[in-house]
N, C-alpha and C positions, 0 to 999 in steps of 0.2 A: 427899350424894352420895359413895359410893367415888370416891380419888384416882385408880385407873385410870379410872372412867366421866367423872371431872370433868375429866382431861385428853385423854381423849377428844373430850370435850365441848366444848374450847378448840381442837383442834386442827380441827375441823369449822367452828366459828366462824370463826377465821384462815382457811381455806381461802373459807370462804364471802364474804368481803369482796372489795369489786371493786376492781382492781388501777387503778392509776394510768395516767391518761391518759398515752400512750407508750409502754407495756410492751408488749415484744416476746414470746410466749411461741409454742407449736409450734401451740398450736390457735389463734392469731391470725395468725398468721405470712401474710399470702396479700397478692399485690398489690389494690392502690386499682383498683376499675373504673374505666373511662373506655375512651373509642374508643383503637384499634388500627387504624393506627400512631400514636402522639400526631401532631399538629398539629407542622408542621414549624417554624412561630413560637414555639410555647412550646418546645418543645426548646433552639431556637436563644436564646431568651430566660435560660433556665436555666445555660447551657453559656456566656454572656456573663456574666448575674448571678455565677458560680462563677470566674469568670476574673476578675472584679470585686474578689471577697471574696479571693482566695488568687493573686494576679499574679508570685507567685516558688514557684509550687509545685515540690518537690523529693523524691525519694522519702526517708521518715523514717528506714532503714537506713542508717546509716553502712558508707561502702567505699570503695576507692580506687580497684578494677577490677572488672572480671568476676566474678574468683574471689573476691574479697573479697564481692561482691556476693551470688552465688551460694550462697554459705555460709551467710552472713548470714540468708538468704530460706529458706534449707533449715532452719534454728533459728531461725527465725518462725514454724514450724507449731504451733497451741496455746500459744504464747507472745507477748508484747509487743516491741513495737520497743524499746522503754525498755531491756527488759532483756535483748535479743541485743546492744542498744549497749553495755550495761556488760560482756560476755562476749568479743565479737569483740577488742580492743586484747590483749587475753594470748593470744587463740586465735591472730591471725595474727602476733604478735612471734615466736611459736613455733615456728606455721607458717605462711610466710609464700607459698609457691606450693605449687599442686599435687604437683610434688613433694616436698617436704618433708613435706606432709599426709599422700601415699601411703604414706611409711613410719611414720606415727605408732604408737607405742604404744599399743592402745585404751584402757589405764587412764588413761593422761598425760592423752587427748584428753575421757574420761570425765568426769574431774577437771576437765578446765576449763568444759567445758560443764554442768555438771550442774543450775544451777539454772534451764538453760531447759528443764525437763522431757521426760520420754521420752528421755533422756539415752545412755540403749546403743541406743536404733533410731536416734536421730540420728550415732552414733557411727559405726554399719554403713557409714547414708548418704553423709557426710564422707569416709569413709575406700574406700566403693567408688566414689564419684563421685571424686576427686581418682587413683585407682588407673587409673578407666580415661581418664581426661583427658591421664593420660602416656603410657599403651598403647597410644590411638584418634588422642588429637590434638595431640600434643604438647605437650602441659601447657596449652593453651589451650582456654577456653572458646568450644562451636563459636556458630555465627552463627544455627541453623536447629531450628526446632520439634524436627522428627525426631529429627535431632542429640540435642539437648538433654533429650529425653524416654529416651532411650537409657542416662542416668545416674543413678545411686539417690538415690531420693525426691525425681526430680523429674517433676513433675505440669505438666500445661497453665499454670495460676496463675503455679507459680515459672516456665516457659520465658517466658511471658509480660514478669513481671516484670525479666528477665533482658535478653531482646532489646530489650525497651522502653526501660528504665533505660540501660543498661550501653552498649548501640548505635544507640539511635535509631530500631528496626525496630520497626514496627508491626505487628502483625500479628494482634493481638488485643485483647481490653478485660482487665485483671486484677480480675476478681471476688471479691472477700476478703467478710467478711462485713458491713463497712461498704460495702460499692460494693453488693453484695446486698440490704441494708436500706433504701438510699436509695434506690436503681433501682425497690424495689418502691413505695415511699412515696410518691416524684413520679411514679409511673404512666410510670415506662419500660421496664418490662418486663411480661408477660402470664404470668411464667412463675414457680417457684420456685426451680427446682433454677441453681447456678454454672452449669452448661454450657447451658444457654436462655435463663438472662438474658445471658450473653454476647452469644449471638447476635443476642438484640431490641439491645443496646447498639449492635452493629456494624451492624445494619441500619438504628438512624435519626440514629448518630454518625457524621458525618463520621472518613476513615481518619485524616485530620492531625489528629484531637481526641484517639484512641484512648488513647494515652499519657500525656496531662497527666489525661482525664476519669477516670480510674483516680485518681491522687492529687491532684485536686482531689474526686474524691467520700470518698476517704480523712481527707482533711483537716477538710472538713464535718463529718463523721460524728463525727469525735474532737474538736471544737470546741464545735459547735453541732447539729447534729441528731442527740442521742444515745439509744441504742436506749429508754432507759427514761420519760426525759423531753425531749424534741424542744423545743427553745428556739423555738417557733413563733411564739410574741409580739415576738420583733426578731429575726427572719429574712429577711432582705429575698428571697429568695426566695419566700415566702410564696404571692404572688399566682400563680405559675407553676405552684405544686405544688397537685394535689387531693388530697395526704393529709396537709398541715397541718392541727394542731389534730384530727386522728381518730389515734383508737387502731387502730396497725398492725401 
């Protein structure tokens, strides 16, 4: 066989092998049936079991305030907490409030951020969000969705993230792609997209869970129930979830 026909020929082969129970991919990607709304026992079972497992959950952003916070979650997009951790200790020695950030040098700011990717749109964001923080609210970060949405590259998620973490306000579920993988797994949500599993979250989570159920399903996710292989075999949740041990 010609080494183009013969590596053709491998690459159909690989393709054609069936992927490991756990793998996430876009043609599998769809929630576990089951009735709608889940049963308000096993919800309530899950959301004890997860409180069980993770009793000091915390969000895994290191920050000391708002802004710190704020930053932080805005160079988390497409990147790891691991590595906005190793980033932010020289970004805010630097700059350390909104104002200071407002007038950063883009290169300076470039330069420190750059290995959490997308490094000049994050740079915009930083530097128009900290510009109008001083211009709108006095270098503070505001309290309220609206508010919040009003600042560059911030989306529902980060205000979420923000009000929840930062202030204690609830006001919504933060759907990252670990709180979207699980939701769909344990059959709590009917939907695909962030902004419908949101809303199944909040309609059969109580509003006092809103906040921890977000980084307690984070925790999980990066622990134990992970997109490729689901540690289903000592998951003590096991019994609660119908999409244990199924490829989701």
């Amino acid at each position: 066989m010609p080494p183009a026909k013969k590596s053709l020929a491998k690459t159909k082969l690989l393709a054609a092998k069936p992927r490991g129970k756990g793998t996430v991919t876009k043609a599998n990607r769809k929630p576990i049936k089951g009735k709608w709304p889940p049963e308000s026992t096993r919800v309530g079972s899950l959301l004890k079991g997860l409180t069980e497992l993770y009793p000091h959950v915390k969000c895994e952003l290191d920050h000391k305030n708002p802004f710190e916070l704020l930053c932080a979650t805005i160079l988390s997009a497409q990147c790891t907490d691991e590595r906005v951790n190793k980033v932010t200790p020289l970004l805010f020695a630097t700059f350390p409030d909104a104002a200071g950030m407002a007038s950063a040098p883009p290169p300076v700011l470039e330069d420190i951020i750059k290995s959490t990717g997308f490094y000049r749109q994050k740079t915009k964001s930083l530097l128009g969000t900290a510009q109008i923080l001083v211009q709108r609210f006095g270098g503070q970060v505001p309290r309220t969705v609206d508010e919040l949405l009003t600042l560059k590259g911030v989306a529902r998620k980060t205000a979420n993230v923000v009000l929840g973490t930062a202030y204690g306000i609830a006001v919504g579920v933060v759907v990252d792609t670990h709180v979207q993988r699980l939701a769909m797994r344990m059959a709590l949500t009917r939907n695909t997209t962030p902004e419908k599993i949101e809303q199944d979250l909040m309609t059969i989570v109580p509003q006092n869970e809103w906040v921890d159920l977000s980084h307690k399903l984070i925790w999980h996710g990066r622990r134990h129930c992970f997109a490729r292989k689901p540690q289903c075999e000592t998951c003590p949740l096991v019994p609660h979830c119908p999409g244990a041990f199924q490829e989701t």
